[in-house]
N, C-alpha and C positions, 0 to 999 in steps of 0.2 A: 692620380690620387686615389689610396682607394676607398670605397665604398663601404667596406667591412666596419659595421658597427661592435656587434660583439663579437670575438676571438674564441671567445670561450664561454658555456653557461652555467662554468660548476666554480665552486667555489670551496677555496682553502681553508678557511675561517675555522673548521670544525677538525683538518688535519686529513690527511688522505683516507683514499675508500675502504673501508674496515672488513673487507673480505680476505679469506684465506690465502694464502701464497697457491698460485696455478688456479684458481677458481675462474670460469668460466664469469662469473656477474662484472666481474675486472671489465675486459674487453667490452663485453655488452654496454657498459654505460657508458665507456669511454666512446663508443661506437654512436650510441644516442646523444652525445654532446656536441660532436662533429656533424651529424647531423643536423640540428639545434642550429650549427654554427653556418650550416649552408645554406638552410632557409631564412638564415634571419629576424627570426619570430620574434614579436615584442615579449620580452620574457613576463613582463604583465599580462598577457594575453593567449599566457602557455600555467595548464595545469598537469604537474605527474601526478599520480594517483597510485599508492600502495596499498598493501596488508602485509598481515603478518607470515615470515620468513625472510630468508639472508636478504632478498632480494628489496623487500621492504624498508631497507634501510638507507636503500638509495636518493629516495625523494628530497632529503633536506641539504643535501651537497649539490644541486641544483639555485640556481637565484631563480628560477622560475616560481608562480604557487605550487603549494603540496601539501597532497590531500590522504590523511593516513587513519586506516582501517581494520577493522577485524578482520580474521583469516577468511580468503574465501569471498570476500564480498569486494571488492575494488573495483569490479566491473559496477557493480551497481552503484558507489557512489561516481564516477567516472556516468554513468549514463545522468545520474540526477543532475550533474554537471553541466552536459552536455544540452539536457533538456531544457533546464533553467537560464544559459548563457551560450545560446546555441555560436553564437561568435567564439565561442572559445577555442584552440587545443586541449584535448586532453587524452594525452596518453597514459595509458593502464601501464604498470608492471606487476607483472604474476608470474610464481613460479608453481612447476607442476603441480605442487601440494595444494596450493590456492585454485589450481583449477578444476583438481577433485573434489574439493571442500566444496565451490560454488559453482558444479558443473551447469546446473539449473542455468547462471546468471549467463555462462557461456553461449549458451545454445538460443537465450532468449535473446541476446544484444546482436545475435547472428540472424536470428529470424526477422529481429525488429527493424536492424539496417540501423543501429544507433550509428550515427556518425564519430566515435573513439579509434582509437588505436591501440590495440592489446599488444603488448611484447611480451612472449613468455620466455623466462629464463629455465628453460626444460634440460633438467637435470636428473633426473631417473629418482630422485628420492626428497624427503622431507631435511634437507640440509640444517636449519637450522635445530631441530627438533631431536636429532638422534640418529639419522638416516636411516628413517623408516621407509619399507615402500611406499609409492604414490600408482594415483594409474598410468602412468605412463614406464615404471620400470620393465624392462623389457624380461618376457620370461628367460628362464633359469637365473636372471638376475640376483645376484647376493645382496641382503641390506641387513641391517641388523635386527629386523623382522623378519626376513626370509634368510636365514644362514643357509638353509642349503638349497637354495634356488628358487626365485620367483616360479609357483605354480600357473599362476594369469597370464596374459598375453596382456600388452602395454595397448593401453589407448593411443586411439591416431588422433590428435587432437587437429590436423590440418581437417582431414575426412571428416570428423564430427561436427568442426562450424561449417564446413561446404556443406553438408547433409545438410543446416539448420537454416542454409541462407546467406552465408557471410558472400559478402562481394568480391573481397579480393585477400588472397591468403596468401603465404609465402612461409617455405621451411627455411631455413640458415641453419647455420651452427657456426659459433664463437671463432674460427676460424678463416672466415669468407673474407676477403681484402674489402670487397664492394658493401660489406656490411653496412659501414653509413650511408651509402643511397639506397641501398634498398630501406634502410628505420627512416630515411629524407623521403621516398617515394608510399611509404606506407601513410606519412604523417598526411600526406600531402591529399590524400583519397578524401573523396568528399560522402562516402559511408564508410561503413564500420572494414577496419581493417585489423586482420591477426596479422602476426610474425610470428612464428614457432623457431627460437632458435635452441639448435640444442648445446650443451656447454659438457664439461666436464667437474664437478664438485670435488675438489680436490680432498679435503677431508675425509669423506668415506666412502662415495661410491666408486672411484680411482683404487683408492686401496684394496679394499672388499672385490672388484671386478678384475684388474691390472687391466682399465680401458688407459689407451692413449690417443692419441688425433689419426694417427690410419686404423683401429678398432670401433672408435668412434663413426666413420667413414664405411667400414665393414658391415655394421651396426644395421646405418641405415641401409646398404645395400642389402642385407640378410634380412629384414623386414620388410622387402618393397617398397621402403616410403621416400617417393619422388623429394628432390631438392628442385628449389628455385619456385617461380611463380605457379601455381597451383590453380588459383580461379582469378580470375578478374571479370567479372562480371556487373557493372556497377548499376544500379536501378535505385529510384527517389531513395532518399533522406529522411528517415522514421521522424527526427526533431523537425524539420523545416515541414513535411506534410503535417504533424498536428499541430504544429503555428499557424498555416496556412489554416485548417478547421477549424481552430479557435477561434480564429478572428475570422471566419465567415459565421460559426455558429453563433459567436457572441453577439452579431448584430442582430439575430431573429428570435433572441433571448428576452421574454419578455417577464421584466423585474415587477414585481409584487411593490406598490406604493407603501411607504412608512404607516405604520398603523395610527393615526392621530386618535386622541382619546375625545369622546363627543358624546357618550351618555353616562349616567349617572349610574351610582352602586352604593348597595348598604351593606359591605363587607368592613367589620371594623377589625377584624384579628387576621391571622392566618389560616387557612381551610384548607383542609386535605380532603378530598375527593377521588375514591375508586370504582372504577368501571369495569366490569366481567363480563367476556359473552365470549363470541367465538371466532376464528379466523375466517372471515368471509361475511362477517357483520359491521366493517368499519370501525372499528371502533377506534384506534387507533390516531388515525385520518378525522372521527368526525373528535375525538377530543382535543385534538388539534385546534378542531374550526372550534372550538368550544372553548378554548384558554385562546384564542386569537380573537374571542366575541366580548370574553373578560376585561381583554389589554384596550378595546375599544371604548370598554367602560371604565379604562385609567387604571384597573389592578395589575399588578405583576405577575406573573404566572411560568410554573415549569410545567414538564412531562416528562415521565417515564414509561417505559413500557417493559413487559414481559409477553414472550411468546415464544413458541418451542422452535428448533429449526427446522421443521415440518411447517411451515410459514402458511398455507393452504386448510390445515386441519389443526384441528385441537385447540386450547384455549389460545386467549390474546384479554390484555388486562393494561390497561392505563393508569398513571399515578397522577393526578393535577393537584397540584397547590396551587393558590391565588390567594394574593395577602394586596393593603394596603401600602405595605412597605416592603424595601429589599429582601428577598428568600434569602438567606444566608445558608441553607441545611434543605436538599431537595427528600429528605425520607419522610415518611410520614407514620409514625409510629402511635398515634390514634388516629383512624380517619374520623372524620364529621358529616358525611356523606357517603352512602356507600349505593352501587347502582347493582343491579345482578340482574344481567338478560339470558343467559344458557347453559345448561347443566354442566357444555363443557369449563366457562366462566367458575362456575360452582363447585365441581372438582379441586380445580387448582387455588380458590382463596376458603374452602370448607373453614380451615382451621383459623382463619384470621375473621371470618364471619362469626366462630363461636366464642372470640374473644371481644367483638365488640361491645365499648361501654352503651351503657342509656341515654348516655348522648348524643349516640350516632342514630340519624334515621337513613334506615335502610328498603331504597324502593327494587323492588323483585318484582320480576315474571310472574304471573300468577301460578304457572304449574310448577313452577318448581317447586321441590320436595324440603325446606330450609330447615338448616340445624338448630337445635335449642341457639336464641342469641337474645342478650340483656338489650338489642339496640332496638330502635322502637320502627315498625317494619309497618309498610305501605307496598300493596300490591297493585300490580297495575298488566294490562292487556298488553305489553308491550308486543308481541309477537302476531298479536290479532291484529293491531294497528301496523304490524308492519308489513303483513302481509294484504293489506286493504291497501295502502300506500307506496309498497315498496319494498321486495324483502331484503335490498340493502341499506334501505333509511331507517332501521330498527334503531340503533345507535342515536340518532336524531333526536327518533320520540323519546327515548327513554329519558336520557338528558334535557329534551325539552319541559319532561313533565317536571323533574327533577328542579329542574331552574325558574319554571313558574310558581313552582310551589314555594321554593327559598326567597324569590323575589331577590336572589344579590346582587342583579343588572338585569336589565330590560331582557325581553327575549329574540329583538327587534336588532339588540348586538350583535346576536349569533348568528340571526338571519344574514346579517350584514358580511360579517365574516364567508358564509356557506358562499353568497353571491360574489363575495370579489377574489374568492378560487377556485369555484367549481365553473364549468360551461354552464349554459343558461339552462341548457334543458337537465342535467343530472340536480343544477342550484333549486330548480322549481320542487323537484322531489323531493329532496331534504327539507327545504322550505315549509312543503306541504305536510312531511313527518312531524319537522319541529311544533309548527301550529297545533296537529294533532297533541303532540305530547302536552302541549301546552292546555289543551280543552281536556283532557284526562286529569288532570290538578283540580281546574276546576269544577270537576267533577266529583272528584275524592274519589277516582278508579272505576 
């Protein structure tokens, strides 16, 4: 009796395979089905994965899943695949064109050991597209981009995944009888595996070249480049080793408790709140802990931030709303509070500080230099205090004074906040800034 479940994994439904008469993608897949047919795969438990080119059109005459893509990318959704449902199969198809397009994804799924199987249907040109060159047409090569002969020399795409790392690689060409076990024996590798088979495209580069199967044969022997197994070298599973770190690191992961709201506030509208100073003042981080001291006192609260990609120098500027009700709109196009600790701060909102209304009060650095502004301006030792205290708790104070003077929640919230993220000894420092900021209010600076 026998054993054979599926006969076959491709399916009629749609009419036969829509490649050109004598194209190389023919054999290839019919090669890939019979493989398919010897391992037995649950076809639910098998993903092809395409892009764009002739080749990409093979995916849905399969009953297995299939996963279809932009040119050039197929590795990449084939690794997401792989990452996400490391149980899976999933075999790549790509033709030369897509491997030029996404050489990047090549060389990376080769270094990273993604457990996929790439089959490239290596055709010397962009088949579907016009036969244009690709990197792999071999010089003096004719395409209807190079008419009178490729100038470049063809990429070795077997050589370039071995460079990157690939564990086990293999050349073919469309011709090989054993071709199904070797796409059965690729499938089968438990990291990442190429096949580089090469084909003939009948359409144009046949014509344009007058290759046939001993030309083709020639080909390779007049470039050097070995047929049959290439590397096998097989070493851990990129998906299975950051499963295994996941779930070790997850366990030492330690989660931040739900913020329960427990003090009181007298904010009745919406508040828009901006803070200026500079990269290497917290600021960012402490208005963080400062809309996390808010939600403590039952407000809602977002954050935005601005800061240059020089992340070490130059300004850094935060946006906090905190409203009674749902934020529906994170801009703030009056603020109601505006803080300003460093010239660098000062540079980058100058022209939003010259626009504020008189209802904005605005607490500043004492030395800074402040432009004409209608809003009504409170200066304070922010820099003296922080360097008595701490010259990264600057932030703290500034906001502490800020939020004793407003009275909109306790200051006793934010403390709370600084202590259930920071370690105890950096939490004491802010602590001890915020208090500060806090006796600078009642001081009137």
């Amino acid at each position: 009796m026998s054993t054979v479940k599926y006969k076959t994994y491709m399916t009629d439904a749609i009419g036969p395979l829509p490649f050109c008469p004598g194209c190389g993608h023919t054999p290839l897949i019919k090669a890939l089905d019979k493989a398919l047919v010897k391992l037995q795969l649950d076809p639910k438990e098998v993903v092809i994965v395409t892009d764009i080119g002739c080749i990409g059109l093979s995916c849905r005459y399969f009953i297995t899943n299939a996963f279809h893509g932009l040119h050039g990318r197929s590795i990449t959704y084939g690794c997401g695949l792989k990452l996400a449902r490391p149980e899976l199969k999933v075999i790549v198809l790509k033709g030369d064109g897509g491997c030029g397009i996404g050489g990047t994804h090549l060389l990376n799924v080769a270094r990273r050991n993604i457990g996929i199987t790439l089959i490239v249907g290596n055709n010397f040109n962009y088949g579907m597209t016009g036969g244009q060159h690709s990197v792999t047409t071999p010089t003096d090569g004719r395409t209807t981009t190079t008419p009178w002969g490729n100038v470049e020399g063809p990429m070795d795409l077997c050589a370039t995944a071995i460079a990157a790392g690939a564990p086990w690689v293999y050349r073919a060409t469309m011709f090989d009888k054993d071709l199904p076990d070797v796409i059965a024996t690729a499938i089968e590798q438990p990291g990442f595996a190429m096949l580089d088979v090469w084909e003939l495209c009948a359409a144009y580069y046949v014509a344009l070249n007058e290759l046939d199967k001993k030309e083709l044969f020639s080909l390779l022997d007049g470039l050097s480049f070995e047929r049959g197994l290439l590397a096998d070298k097989p070493r851990p599973e990129y998906s299975e080793r950051y499963w295994a770190a996941y779930k070790a690191g997850k366990s030492t992961v330690k989660k931040k408790p739900p913020i329960e709201p427990k003090y009181a506030n007298t904010v009745t509208k919406q508040t828009g709140i901006f803070i200026a100073g500079s990269a290497g003042q917290k600021i960012r981080s402490t208005a963080t802990l400062f809309a996390e001291g808010a939600m403590f006192a039952g407000l809602n609260a977002t954050q935005k931030d601005d800061y240059p990609i020089t992340v070490q120098t130059g300004h850094s500027v935060s946006e906090i709303i905190l409203s009674p009700e749902t934020i529906e709109y994170t801009g703030i196009n009056s603020p109601d509070l505006f803080v300003l600790i460093s010239e660098d701060g000062l540079k980058r909102v100058r022209s939003q500080v010259e626009k504020l209304p008189e209802t904005c009060i605005l607490y500043a650095e004492e030395k800074l230099q402040l432009p004409e502004t209608n809003a009504r301006v409170r200066r304070f030792p922010f820099s003296r205090i922080g360097r008595d205290v701490g010259r990264l708790s600057v932030a703290a104070t500034a906001l502490g004074t800020m939020l004793a003077d407003t009275r909109m929640f306790p200051v006793e919230a934010f403390a709370e906040a600084i202590r259930r993220s920071q370690s105890p000894a950096i939490a004491e420092i802010n602590v001890k800034a915020l208090s500060a900021g806090a006796e600078l209010a009642a001081k009137g600076g």
